[in-house]
N, C-alpha and C positions, 0 to 999 in steps of 0.2 A: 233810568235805563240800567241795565244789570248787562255790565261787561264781560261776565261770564256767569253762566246760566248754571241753574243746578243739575242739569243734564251733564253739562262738562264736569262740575263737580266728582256728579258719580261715576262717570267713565274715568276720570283721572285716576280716583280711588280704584276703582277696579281694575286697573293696568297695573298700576301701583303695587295690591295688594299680591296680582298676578305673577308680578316680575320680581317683589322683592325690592322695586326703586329700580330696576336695571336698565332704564330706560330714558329718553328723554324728552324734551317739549321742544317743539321749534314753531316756524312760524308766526304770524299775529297775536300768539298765546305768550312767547317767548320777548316779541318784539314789547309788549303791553307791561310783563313783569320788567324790562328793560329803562324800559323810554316813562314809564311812571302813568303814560295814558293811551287812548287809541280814540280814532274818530268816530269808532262803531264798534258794537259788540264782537266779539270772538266768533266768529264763525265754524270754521271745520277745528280739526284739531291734528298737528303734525307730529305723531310719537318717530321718535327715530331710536334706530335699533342697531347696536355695534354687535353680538355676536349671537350662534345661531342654535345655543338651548334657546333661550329667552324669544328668537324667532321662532323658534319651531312651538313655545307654548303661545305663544300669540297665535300663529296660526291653526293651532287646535283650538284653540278656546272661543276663538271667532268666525271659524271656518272660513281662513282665506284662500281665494285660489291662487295660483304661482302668480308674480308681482309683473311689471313690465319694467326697462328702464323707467329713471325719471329724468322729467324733465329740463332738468337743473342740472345731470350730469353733465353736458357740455359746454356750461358755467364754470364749472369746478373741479378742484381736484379731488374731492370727496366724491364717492362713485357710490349711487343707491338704487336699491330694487325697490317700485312703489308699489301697493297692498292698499286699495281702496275698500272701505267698508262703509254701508249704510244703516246706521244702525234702527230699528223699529220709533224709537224717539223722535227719529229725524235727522238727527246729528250725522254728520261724516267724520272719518277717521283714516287721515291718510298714515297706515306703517309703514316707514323709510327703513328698510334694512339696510345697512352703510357697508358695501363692502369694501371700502377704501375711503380710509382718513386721516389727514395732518391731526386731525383735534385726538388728545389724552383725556385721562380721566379728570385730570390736572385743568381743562379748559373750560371744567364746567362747574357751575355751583348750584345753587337752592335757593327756591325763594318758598315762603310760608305765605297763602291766601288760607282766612277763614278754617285755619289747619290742616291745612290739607301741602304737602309738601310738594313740589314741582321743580325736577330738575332741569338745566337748561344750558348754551351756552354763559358765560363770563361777557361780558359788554367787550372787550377789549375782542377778544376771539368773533364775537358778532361782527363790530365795524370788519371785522378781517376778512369775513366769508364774504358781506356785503360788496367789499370793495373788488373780492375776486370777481365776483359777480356782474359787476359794472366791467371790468374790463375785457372777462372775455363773453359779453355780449355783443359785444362792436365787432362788426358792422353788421352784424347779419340781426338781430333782435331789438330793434330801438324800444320795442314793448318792454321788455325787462330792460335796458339801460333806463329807459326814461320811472318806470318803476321804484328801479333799486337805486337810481341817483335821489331820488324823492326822500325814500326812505335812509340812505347816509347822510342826508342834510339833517335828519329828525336825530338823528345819532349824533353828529357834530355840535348842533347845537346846544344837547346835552352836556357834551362834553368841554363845550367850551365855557359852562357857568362857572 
């Protein structure tokens, strides 16, 4: 089973190439580079985006139309516009444009698959968002509580080897 597919490969590479590296991975993609495994391949791909040359070539180069909030703002103090894209492949590519964020440049690092470089949050700053996550879920979203509480137990346990 191929945890990430060479379709994600080359979209990687082409954000990549597009942005200069300006960008980052979040998501199942993030969570897989993190946690060392996942229980199923990589499915869509979550590029998040801090500032708005690097939006504005995303959205040329992909023809996106204007984004909607996302859903996750209300989780968090990080505030993002979402830009869904279907690509001919198959693949989905949700761009997060982040118009408000605790995270620096500082909170993120790199990981190297197959050479292909992928930056992302720092493990320490993940469990962080996670746990924002979990808490202002409650009471109104047991979906994401019972979700992202799943997902900090895979993180803690990591953490406590």
């Amino acid at each position: 089973m191929d945890i990430i597919s060479k379709n994600h490969f080359q979209v990687i590479n082409e954000i990549n190439s597009l942005t200069n590296y300006e960008v980052y991975y979040g998501g199942s993609l993030e969570d897989y580079l993190l946690l060392g495994s996942t229980e199923k391949p990589i499915g869509d791909l979550d590029v998040i985006i801090y500032d708005d040359t690097t939006m504005d070539t995303i959205k040329r180069h992909f023809n996106l139309d204007e984004g909607v909030p996302s859903y996750f703002n209300r989780m968090m103090r990080l505030k993002q516009v979402k830009h869904v894209k279907y690509l001919k492949n198959g693949l989905k590519i949700d761009f997060m444009y982040v118009v408000d964020s605790p995270f620096i440049k500082d909170d993120y690092t790199t990981s190297i698959i197959d050479g292909i470089m992928i930056p992302h949050l720092k493990f320490n700053n993940k469990v962080k968002l996670i746990e924002e996550w979990i808490d202002n879920s409650q009471p109104n979203d047991m979906w994401a509580f019972d979700k992202f509480s799943k997902l900090l137990k895979r993180y803690e346990s990591i953490n406590n080897q």
